[in-house]
C-alpha positions as CSV (number, residue, x, y, z in Angstrom):
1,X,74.3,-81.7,-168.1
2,X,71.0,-79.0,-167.7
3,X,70.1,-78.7,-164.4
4,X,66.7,-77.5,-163.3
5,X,64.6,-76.2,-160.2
6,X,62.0,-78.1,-161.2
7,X,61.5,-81.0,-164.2
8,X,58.0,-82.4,-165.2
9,X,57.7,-85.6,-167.5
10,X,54.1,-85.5,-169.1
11,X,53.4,-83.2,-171.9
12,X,49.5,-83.4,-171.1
13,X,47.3,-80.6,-169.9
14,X,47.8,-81.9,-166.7
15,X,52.1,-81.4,-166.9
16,X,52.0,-78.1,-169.1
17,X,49.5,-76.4,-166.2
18,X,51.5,-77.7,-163.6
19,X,54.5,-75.8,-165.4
20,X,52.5,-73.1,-166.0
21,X,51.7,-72.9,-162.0
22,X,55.1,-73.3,-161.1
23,X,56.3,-70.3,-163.7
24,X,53.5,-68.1,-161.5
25,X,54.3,-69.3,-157.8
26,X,58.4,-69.1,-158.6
27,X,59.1,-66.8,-161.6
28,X,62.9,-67.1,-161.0
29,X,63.0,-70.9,-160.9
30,X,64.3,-72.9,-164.2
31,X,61.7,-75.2,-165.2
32,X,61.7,-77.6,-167.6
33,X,58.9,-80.1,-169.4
34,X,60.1,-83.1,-171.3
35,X,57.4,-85.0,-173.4
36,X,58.1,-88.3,-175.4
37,X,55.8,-87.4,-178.2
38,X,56.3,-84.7,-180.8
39,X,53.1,-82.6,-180.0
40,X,51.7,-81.1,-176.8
41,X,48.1,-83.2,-175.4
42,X,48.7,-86.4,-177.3
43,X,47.2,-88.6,-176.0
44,X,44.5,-88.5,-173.3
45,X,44.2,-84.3,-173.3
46,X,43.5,-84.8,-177.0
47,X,41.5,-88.0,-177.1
48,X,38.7,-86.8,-174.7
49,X,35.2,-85.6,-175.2
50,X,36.1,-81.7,-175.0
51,X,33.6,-81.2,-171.9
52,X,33.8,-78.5,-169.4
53,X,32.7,-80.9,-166.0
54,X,30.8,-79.6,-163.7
55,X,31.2,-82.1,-161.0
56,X,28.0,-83.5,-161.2
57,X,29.2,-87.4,-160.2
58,X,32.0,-87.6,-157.7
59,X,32.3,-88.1,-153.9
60,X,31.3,-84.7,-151.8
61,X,34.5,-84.0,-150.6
62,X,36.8,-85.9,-153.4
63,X,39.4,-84.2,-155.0
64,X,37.4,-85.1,-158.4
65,X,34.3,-82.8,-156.8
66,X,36.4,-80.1,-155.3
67,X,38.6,-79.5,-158.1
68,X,35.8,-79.9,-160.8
69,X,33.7,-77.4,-159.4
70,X,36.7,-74.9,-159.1
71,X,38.3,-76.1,-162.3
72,X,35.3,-75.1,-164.5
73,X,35.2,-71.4,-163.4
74,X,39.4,-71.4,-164.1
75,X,39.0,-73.0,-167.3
76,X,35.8,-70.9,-168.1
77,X,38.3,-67.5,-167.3
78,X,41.1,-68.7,-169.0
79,X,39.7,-69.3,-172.0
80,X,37.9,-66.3,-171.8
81,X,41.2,-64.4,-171.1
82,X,43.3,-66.2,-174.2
83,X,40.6,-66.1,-176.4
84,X,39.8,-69.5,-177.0
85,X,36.4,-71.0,-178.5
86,X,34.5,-72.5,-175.7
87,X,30.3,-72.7,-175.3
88,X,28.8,-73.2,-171.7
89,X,25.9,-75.4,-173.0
90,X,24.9,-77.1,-169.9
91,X,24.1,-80.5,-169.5
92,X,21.1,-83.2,-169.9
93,X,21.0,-86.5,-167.9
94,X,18.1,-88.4,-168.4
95,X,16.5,-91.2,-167.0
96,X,14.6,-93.5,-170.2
97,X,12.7,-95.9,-167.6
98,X,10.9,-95.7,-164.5
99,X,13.7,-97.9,-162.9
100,X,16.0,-95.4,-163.1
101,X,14.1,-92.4,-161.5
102,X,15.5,-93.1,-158.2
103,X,19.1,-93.2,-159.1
104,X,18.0,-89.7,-160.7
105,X,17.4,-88.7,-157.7
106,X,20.0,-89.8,-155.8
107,X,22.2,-88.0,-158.6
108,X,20.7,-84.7,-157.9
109,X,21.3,-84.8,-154.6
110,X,24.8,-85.2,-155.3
111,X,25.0,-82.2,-157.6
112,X,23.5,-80.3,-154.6
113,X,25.9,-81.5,-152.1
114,X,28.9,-80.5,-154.5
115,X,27.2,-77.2,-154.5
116,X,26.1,-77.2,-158.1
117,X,23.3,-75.4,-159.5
118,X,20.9,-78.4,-160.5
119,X,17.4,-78.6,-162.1
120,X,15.4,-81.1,-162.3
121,X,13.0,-81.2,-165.2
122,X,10.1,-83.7,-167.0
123,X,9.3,-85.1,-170.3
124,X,7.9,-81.7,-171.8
125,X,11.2,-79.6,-170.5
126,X,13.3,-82.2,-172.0
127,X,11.8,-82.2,-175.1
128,X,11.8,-78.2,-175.4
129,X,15.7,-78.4,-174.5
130,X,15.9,-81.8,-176.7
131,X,13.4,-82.3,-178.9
132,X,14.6,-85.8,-180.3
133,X,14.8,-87.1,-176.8
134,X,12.9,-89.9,-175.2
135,X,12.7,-89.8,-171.2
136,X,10.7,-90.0,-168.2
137,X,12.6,-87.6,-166.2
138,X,15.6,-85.5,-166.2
139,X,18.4,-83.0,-164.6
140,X,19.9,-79.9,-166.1
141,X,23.5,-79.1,-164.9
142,X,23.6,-74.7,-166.5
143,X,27.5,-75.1,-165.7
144,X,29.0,-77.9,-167.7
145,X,31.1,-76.9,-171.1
146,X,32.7,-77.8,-174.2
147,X,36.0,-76.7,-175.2
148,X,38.9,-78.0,-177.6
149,X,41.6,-78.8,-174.7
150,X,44.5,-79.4,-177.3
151,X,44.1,-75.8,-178.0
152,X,44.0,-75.4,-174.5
153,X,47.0,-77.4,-173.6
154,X,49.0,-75.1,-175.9
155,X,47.8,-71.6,-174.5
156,X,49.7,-73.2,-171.3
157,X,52.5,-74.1,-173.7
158,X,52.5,-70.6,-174.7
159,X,52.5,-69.3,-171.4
160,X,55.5,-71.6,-170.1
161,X,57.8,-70.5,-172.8
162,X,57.0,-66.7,-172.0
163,X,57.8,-67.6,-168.4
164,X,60.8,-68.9,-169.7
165,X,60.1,-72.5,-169.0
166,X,62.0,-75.0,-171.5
167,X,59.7,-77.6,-173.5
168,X,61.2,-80.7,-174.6
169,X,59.4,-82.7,-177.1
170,X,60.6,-85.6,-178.8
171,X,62.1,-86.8,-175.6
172,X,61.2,-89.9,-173.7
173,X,62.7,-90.6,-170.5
174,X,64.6,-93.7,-170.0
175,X,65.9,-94.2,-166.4
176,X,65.7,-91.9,-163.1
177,X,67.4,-91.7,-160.0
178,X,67.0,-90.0,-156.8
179,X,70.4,-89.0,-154.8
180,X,71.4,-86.6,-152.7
181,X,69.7,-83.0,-153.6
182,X,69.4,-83.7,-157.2
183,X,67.1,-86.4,-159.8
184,X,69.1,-87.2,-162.6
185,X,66.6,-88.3,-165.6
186,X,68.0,-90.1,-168.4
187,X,66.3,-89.1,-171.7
188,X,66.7,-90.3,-175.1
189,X,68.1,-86.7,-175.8
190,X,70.4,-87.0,-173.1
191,X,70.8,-86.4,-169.2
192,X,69.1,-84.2,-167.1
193,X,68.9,-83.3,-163.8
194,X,67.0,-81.5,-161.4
195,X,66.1,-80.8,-157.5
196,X,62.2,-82.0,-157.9
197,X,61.0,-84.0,-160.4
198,X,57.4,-83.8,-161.1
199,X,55.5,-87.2,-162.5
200,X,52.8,-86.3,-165.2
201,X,53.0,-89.3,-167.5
202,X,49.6,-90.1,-167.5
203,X,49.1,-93.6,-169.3
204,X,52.9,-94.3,-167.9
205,X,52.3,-92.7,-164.4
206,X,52.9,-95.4,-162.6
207,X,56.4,-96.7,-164.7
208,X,57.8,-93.1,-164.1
209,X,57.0,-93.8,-160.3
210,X,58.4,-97.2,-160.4
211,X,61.5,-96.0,-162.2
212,X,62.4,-92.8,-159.6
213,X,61.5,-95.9,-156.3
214,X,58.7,-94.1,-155.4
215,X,56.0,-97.5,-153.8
216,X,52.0,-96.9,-155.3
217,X,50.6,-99.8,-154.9
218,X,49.0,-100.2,-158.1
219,X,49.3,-100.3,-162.0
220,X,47.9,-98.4,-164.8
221,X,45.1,-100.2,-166.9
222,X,44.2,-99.0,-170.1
223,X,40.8,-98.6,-171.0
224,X,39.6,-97.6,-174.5
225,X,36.4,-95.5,-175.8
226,X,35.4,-95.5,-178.9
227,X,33.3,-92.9,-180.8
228,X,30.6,-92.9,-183.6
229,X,29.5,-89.0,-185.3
230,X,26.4,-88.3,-186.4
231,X,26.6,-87.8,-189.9
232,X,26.2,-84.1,-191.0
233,X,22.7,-83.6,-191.6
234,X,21.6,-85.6,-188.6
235,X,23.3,-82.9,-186.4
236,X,20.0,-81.5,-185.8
237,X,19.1,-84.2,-183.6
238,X,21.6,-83.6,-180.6
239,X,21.5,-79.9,-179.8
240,X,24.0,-79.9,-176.7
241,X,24.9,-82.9,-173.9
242,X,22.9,-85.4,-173.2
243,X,24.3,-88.5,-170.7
244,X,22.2,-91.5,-169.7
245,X,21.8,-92.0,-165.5
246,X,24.9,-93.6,-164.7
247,X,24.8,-97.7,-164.4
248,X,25.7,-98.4,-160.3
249,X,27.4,-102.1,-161.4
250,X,29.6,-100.4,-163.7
251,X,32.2,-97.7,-163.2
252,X,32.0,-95.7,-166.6
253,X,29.3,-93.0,-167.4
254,X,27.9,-95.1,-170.8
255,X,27.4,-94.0,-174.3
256,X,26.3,-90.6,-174.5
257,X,26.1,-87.5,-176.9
258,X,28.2,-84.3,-176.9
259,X,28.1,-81.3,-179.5
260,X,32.0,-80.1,-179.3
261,X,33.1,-77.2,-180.1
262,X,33.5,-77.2,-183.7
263,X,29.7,-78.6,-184.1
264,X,30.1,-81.9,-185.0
265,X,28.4,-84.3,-182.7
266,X,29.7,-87.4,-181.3
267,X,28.3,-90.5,-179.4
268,X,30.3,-92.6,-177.1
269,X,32.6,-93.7,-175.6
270,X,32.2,-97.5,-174.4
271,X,34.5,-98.8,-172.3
272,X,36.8,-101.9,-173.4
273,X,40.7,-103.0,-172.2
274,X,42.9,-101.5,-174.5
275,X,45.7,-104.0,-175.8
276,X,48.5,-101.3,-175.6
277,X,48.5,-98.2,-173.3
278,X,48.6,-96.4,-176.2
279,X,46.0,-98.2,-178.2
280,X,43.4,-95.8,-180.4
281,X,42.3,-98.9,-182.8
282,X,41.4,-102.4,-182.2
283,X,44.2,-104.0,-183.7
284,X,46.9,-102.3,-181.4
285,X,48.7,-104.5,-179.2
286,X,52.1,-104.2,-177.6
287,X,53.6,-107.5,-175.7
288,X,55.0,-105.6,-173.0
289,X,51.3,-104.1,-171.8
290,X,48.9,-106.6,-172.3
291,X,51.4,-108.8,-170.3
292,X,51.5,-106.6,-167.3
293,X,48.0,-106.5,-167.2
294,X,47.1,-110.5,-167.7
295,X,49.9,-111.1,-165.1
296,X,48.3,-108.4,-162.4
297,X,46.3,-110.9,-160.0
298,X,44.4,-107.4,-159.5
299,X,43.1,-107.2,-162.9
300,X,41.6,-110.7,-163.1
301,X,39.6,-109.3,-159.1
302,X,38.2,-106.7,-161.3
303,X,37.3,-108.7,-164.5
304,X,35.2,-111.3,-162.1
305,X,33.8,-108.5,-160.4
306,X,32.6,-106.6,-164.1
307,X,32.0,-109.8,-165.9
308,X,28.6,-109.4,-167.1
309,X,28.8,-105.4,-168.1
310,X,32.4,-106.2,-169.7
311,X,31.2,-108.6,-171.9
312,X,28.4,-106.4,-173.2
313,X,31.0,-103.8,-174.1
314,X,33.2,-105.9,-175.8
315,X,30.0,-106.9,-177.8
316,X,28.8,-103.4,-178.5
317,X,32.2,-102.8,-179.6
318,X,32.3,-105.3,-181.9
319,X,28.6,-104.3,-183.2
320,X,28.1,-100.9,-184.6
321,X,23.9,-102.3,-184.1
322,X,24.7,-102.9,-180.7
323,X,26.3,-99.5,-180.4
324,X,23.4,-97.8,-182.2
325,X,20.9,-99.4,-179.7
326,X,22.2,-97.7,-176.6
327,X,22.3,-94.9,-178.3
328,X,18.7,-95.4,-179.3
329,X,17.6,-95.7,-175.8
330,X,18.1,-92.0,-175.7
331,X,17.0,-90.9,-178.8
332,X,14.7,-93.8,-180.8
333,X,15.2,-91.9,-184.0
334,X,19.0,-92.7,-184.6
335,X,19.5,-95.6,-187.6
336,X,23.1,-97.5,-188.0
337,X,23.5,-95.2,-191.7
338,X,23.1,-91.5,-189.5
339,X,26.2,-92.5,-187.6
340,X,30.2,-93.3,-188.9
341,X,32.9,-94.3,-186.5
342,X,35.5,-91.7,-185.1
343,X,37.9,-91.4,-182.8
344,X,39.1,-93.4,-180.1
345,X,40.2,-92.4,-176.5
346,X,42.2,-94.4,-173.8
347,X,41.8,-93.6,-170.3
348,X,44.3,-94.2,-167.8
349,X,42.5,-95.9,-165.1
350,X,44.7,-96.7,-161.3
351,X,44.0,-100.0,-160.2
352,X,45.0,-101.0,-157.0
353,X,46.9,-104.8,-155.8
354,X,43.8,-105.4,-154.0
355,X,41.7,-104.9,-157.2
356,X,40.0,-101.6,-156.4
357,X,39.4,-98.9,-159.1
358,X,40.3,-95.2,-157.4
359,X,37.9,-93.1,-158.4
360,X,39.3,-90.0,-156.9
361,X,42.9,-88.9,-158.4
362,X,46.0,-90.2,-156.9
363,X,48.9,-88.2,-155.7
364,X,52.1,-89.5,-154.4
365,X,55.0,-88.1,-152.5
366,X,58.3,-89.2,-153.2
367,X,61.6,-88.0,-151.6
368,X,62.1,-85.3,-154.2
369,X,59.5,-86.1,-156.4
370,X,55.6,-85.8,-156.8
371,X,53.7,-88.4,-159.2
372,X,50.2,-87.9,-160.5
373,X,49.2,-91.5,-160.7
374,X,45.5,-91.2,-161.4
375,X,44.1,-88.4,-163.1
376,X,41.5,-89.6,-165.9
377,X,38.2,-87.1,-166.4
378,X,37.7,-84.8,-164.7
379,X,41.3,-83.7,-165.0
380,X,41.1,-81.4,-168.0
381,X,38.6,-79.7,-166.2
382,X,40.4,-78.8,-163.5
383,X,44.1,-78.9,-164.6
384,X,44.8,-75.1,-163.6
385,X,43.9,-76.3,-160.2
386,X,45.3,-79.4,-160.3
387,X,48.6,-77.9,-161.0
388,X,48.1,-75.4,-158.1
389,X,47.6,-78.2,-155.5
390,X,50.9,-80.0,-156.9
391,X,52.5,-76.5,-156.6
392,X,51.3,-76.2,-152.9
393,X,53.1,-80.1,-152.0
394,X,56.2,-79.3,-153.4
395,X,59.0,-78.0,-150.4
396,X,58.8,-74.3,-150.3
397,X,61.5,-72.8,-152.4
398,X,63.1,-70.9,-149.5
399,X,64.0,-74.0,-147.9
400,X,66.1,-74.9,-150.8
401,X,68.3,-73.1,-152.9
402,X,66.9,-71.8,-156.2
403,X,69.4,-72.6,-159.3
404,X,68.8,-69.4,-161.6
405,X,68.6,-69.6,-165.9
């Protein structure tokens, strides 16, 4: 049976930089990654919007806000250094009515307190940046990016097998128990064992928890966005990101626009329950998920609590017109025929027994493990220094004895 220093289950960005931090901090160390899928950045790393955050929205002081900030100048160098495509475009939120001018504001002052460069600009400047654009008011974040984060995820790839790091694809894990000094992971390629195990499942965070014992007090609920792309030659009307002031009674950002890196342009996401963890299209549905979530008393505290602003999602999901009419309270000039549906994400969202959503990420101790339990946007962002905080709670090397390849 392998045995390793260190074993991560998650093949996301989040799990390859954590490898990728742990191949730096302990070069002699054997490190393994084992992913149930047969590619690198699956499913939420692949399924995302491609944006370089900033940090514009989250709690001074949250780990979201400190490791957003320092996340986009890592990412920003990295790619710089391995020679990916990425654009610092910057980023336009806009307020359409006078209502909204004061949660503008309060926005702003946000940005300021997380230490970001923020301007705030009028009608005429947001035309000149967006010329398609309807709004009363607006901020411009200079910092935010776009960048292709599958390619991303397999520069760290890269990196881990030059560290000499094993990667495992194709291999789900099945059971795990904690004894002694060592973790011994079943797999469906067979046994494996290791001093710390590492817990970077993402959309099955909090199974790999339950499985190793580790208590979290709370359950993964699966919430999908879907897409529409302009058309090709309506391109012209989005030139980089444009996001709507957040709504205060619900806990997603709302349909907005983002140019990625490879130019097309894409509106989105909403935000409806997924039937399966893993469910890109509407007519996915696995028994097993949909039960845990209809049997969480927690979920049905947060579905009273969202009622109203549910509903309309479920409509606008349902309604490519619906859809089309929030994105026309951005830009007017948008018609149903200069949009076509694309892809679908599905955001692993932490929702605790008592029926709060965390909106910071979630990190748990176990006794010789570490699970990432909550790590939706911004963690792309700021996966080189997520996995450097994971790296910092793991026991010191020295005080254990270090198994060599």
């Amino acid at each position: 049976m392998p045995t390793y220093d260190y074993l991560i289950v998650g093949g996301g960005i989040v799990g390859l930089s954590t490898a990728m931090a742990l191949g730096t901090q302990h070069p002699q160390a054997k490190i393994a990654v084992c992913e149930k899928e047969s590619r690198w950045a699956a499913h939420q790393t692949g399924n995302n919007s491609g944006v370089i955050h900033a940090g514009v929205y989250y709690k001074p002081g949250s780990l979201k806000a400190q490791f957003a900030r320092a996340g986009q100048r890592s990412m920003v160098a990295f790619c710089q250094e391995q020679g990916i495509a990425y654009e610092v475009c910057g980023k336009l939120i806009v307020a359409t009515a006078q209502s909204e001018r004061e949660r503008l504001e309060n926005l702003y002052q946000r940005a300021l307190a997380n230490g970001l460069e923020a301007q705030k600009i009028g009608p005429e400047q947001i035309r000149e940046r967006e010329p398609h654009v309807r709004a009363v008011a607006g901020i411009y974040i200079p910092s935010t990016g776009i960048v292709n984060y599958t390619q991303v995820s397999e520069a760290y790839a890269r990196i881990v097998r030059e560290q000499g790091g094993e990667l495992h694809l194709s291999t789900r894990v099945l059971s795990i128990t904690e004894r002694g000094d060592l973790v011994t992971v079943e797999t469906s390629r067979g046994a494996m064992q290791a001093r710390f195990l590492i817990n970077c499942a993402g959309l099955h965070s909090d199974r790999v928890a339950d499985m190793s014992g580790a208590r979290t007090g709370m359950k993964i609920i699966p919430f999908r966005g879907e897409y529409y792309e302009l058309v090709p030659e309506k391109r012209h009307m989005v030139k980089g990101l444009i996001y709507p002031v957040p709504n205060p009674n619900f806990p997603f950002l709302g349909v907005h626009f983002t140019r990625m890196i490879d130019g097309t342009v894409h509106a989105g996401p909403n935000a409806v329950l997924a039937l399966k963890r893993e469910g890109y299209r509407k007519t996915d549905i696995d028994l097993r998920d949909l039960g845990e979530v209809l049997s969480y008393p927690a979920f049905w505290k947060l579905a009273g609590k969202y009622m109203g602003e549910g509903v309309k999602e479920m409509l606008r999901s349902a309604s490519k017109a619906l859809f089309v009419r929030s994105m026309q309270q951005i830009i007017p000039d948008i018609k149903p025929k200069d949009v076509v549906p694309t892809h679908a994400g599905v955001r692993a969202q932490a929702l605790m027994h008592d029926g709060t959503l965390m909106d910071d990420f979630v990190i748990i101790n176990g006794e010789r493990s570490i699970h990432i339990c909550n790590a939706p946007s911004p963690a792309a962002t700021a996966s080189i220094e997520i996995g450097k905080a994971i790296v910092e709670r793991i026991p010191a090397p020295e005080r254990r004895t270090l198994l060599t390849a």
